[in-house]
C-alpha positions, -999 to +999 in steps of 0.1 A: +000+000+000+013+033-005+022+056+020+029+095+027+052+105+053+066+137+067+088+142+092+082+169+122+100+178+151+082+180+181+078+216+196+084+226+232+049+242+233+037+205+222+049+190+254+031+189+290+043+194+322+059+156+320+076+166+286+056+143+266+038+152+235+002+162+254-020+135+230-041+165+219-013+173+197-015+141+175-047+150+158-030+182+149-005+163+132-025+140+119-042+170+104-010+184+097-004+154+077-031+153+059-030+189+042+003+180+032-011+150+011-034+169-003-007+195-016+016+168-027-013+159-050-021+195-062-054+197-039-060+218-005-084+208+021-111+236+009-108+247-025-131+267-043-141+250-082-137+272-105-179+274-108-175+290-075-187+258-057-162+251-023-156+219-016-138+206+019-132+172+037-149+175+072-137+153+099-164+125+112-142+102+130-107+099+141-091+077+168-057+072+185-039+049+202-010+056+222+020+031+226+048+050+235+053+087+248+071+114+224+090+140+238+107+180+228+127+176+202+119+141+189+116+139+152+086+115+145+079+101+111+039+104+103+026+079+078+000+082+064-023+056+040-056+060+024-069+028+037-106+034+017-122+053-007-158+052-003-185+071-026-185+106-006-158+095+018-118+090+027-101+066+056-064+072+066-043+051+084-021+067+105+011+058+119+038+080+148+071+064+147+105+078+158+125+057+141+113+020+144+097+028+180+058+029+173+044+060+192+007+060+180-013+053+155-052+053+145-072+063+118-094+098+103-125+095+084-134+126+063-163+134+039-166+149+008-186+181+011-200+211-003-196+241+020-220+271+019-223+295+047-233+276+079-248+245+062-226+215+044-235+188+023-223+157+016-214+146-020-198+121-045-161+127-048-157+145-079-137+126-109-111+152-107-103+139-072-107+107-077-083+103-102-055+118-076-065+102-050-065+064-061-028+059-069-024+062-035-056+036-025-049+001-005-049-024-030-085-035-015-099+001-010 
C-alpha cells in the first residue's frame, strides 16, 4: 500500500508538564499530515471549483492509540495511508514512529462536502479527485 510520510520535530509548546507530546497534539499532526497530502497531489483541504462551488473534507471520526510517549525535540515520522475510498468518503491510516519505536497510531474519516455558509452537504467525490487520489488507494480500497 502506498504511504505518505513527513517528518516533524516535536515543539516545546507540544509538550506537557511531564515533557511528553500532550496527546491532543496528535490530531493536529494528523491533520498536519493530511494537508500535506493533499498538496503533494495539487489539492487543499477547501478549494473553491472554478464554478464557484467550495468543496472541503470534514472530519467525522478519528481515533488514537498511544504506545509509546514522544517527547521536545523528537523527530517523528507520520505515515500516512488511504486505507478506503468510499462514494462521498476518505479513511487514513495513520502511523507515529520515531524511528522504528511505534508512538501511535489510528485512523481519520473525512467526507466529501460542499460548503455554503453555515450548512454542508455531503457529496460524491468528484472525478477530478478521484483520479489523484487512487494511486495512493490500498490495493483492496
Amino acid at each position: 500500500m502506498p504511504t505518505f510520510t513527513v517528518t516533524r520535530r516535536v515543539a516545546f509548546s507540544d509538550t506537557d508538564m511531564a515533557g511528553i507530546v500532550h496527546f491532543a497534539n496528535f490530531y493536529r499532526y494528523l491533520e498536519e499530515a493530511e494537508h500535506a497530502f493533499f498538496r503533494q497531489l495539487g489539492m487543499r483541504i477547501i478549494e473553491t471549483q472554478p464554478d464557484g462551488r467550495v468543496i472541503g473534507w470534514p472530519r467525522v471520526r478519528c481515533s488514537c492509540s498511544f504506545t509509546s510517549p514522544a517527547y521536545y525535540e523528537d523527530l517523528l515520522d507520520i505515515h500516512l495511508s488511504l486505507t478506503r475510498i468510499g462514494v462521498r468518503s476518505l479513511t487514513y491510516g495513520i502511523r507515529f514512529q520515531r524511528g522504528d519505536t511505534l508512538i501511535a497510531q489510528g485512523d481519520l474519516k473525512t467526507v466529501c462536502c460542499l460548503c455554503r455558509p453555515n450548512h454542508l452537504e455531503s457529496m460524491d467525490i468528484p472525478p477530478e479527485y478521484l483520479a489523484k487520489l487512487e494511486p495512493w488507494a490500498a490495493d483492496d480500497a
